[in-house]
C-alpha positions as CSV (number, residue, x, y, z in Angstrom):
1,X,74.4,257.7,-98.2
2,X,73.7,259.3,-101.6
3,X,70.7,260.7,-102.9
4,X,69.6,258.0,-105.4
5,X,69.4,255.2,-102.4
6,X,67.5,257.7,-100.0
7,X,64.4,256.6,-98.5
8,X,62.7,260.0,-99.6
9,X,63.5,259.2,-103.2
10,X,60.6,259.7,-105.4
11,X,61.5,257.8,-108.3
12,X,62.1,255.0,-105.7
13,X,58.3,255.3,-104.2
14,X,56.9,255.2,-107.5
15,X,58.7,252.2,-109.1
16,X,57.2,250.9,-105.4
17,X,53.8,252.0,-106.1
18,X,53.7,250.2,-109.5
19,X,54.7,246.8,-108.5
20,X,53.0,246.6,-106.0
21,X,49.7,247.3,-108.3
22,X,50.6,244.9,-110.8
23,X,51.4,242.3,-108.5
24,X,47.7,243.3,-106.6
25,X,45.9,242.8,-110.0
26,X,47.3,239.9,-110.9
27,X,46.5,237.9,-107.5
28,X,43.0,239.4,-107.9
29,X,42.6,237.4,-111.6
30,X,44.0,234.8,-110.1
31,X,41.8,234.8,-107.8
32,X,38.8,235.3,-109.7
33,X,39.5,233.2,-111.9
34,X,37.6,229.5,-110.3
35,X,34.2,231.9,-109.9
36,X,34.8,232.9,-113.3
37,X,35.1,229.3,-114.6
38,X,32.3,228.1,-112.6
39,X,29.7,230.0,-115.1
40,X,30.8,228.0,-117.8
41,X,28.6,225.3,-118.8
42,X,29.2,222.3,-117.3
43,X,30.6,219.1,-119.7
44,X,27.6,217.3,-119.5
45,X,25.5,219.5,-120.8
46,X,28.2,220.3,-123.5
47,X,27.4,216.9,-124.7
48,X,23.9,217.3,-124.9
49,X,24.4,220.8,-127.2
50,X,24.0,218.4,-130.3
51,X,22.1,214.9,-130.8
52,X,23.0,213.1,-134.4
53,X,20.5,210.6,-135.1
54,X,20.8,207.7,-138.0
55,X,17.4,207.6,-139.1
56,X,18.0,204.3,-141.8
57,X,16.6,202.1,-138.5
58,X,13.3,204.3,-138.5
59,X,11.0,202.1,-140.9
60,X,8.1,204.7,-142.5
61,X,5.8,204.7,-139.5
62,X,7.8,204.5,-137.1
63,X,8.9,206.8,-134.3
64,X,11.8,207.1,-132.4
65,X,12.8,209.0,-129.1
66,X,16.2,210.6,-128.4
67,X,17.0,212.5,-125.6
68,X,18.5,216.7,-126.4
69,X,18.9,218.6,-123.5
70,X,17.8,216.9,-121.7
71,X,14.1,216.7,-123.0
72,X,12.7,214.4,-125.4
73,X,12.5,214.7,-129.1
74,X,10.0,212.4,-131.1
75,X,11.3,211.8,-134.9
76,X,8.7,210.0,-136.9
77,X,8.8,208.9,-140.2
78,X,5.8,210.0,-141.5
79,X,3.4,207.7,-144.9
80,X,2.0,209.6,-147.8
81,X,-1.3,209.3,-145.9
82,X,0.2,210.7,-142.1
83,X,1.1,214.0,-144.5
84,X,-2.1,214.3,-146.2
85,X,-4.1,213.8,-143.5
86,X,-2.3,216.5,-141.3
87,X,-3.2,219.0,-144.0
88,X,-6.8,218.4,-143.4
89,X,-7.1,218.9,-139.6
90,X,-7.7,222.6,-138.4
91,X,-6.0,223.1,-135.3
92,X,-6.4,225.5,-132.0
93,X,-2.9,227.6,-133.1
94,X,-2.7,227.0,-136.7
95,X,0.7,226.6,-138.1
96,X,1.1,225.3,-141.7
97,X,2.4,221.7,-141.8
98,X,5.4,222.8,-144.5
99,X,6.6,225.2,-141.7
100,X,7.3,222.8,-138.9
101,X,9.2,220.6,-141.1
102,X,11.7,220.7,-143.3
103,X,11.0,217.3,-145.2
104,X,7.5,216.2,-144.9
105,X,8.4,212.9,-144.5
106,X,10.5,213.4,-141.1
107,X,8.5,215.1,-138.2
108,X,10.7,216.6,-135.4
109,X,9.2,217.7,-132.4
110,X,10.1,218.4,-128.2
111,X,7.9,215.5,-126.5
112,X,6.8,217.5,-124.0
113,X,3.1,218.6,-123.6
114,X,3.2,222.6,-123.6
115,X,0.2,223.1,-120.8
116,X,2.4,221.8,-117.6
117,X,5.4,220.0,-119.3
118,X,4.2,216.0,-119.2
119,X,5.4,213.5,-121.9
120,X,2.3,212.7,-124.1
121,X,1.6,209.6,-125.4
122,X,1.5,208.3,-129.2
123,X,-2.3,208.0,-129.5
124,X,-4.3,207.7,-133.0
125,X,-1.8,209.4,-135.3
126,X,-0.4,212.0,-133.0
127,X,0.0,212.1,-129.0
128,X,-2.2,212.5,-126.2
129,X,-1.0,213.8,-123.2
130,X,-2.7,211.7,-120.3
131,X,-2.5,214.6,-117.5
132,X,-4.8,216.7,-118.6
133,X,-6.3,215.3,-121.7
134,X,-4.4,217.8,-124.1
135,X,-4.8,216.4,-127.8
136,X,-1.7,216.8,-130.7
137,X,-2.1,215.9,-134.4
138,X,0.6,214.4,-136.7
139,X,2.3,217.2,-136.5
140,X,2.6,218.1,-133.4
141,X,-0.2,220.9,-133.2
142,X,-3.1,221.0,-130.2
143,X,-6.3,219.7,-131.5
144,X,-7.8,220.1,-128.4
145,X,-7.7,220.3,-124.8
146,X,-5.7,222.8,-122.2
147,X,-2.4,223.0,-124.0
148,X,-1.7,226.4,-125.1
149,X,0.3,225.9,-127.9
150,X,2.0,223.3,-130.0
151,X,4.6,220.7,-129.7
152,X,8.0,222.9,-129.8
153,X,10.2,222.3,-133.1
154,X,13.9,221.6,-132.0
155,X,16.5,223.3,-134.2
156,X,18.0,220.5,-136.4
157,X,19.3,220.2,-139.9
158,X,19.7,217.1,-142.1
159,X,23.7,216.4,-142.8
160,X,22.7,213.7,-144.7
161,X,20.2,211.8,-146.7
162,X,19.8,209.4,-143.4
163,X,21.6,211.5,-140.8
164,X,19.9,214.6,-138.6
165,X,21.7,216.9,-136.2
166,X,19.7,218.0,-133.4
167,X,20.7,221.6,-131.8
């Protein structure tokens, strides 16, 4: 038997050693890899990341509901005398009208009452929510009642003169 074939052969150990450690770490990613795909977020909400909304069937005046994350988003078109009359009111956390939108004719806002998360209701130029008697203007800020703070502004941009991205 010669020397290069022997059992005790260092150089024969070590070529040994290293495929066996490749060959280890690569059925570990392999492995890993289902856990690892299982934290990415799931197609369906995917689809919700981004709502577009066609806003030429939203007559001035009217509202309409769409559905972002799964939580709802109230777009009203907004009259000359809804954005007047929203600079007048004085609210329990002030925020300026011109900051919550970005056309004052368009009004964006998550539907969903900020004391315990309930869907308020369109009620005399802004929303009521019927729980627990919290009270929102025209532009989505607490008038009165428990609510601690106003009607949450999605992120959204306008992509076109009649189209809106939500998200």
């Amino acid at each position: 038997m010669s020397g290069s074939d022997s059992i005790d052969n260092p150089k024969r150990r070590n070529f040994l050693g290293v495929v066996t450690t490749v060959m280890g770490a690569g059925g570990a990613a392999v492995a890993s890899w289902p856990l690892i795909n299982s934290m990415n977020p799931s197609g369906d909400i995917l689809s919700n990341a981004t709502t577009e909304v066609d806003l030429t069937h939203i007559p001035p005046g009217g509202m309409h509901t769409v559905s972002w994350q799964g939580k709802p988003v109230f777009i009203r078109h907004r009259t000359e005398e809804e954005i007047n009359k929203v600079k007048e009111l004085s609210q329990i956390e002030p925020e300026a009208d011109e900051k919550r939108v970005q056309d004052p004719k368009w009004l964006v806002v998550i539907g969903i009452c900020t004391h315990l998360g309930c869907v308020p209701n369109r009620d005399n130029g802004g929303w009521a929510c019927a729980c627990h008697g919290s009270q929102f203007d025209g532009s989505g800020r607490v008038v009165r009642g428990p609510a601690p703070h106003n009607l949450g502004v999605p992120p959204y941009k306008f992509v076109s003169a009649n189209k809106l991205v939500i998200g």
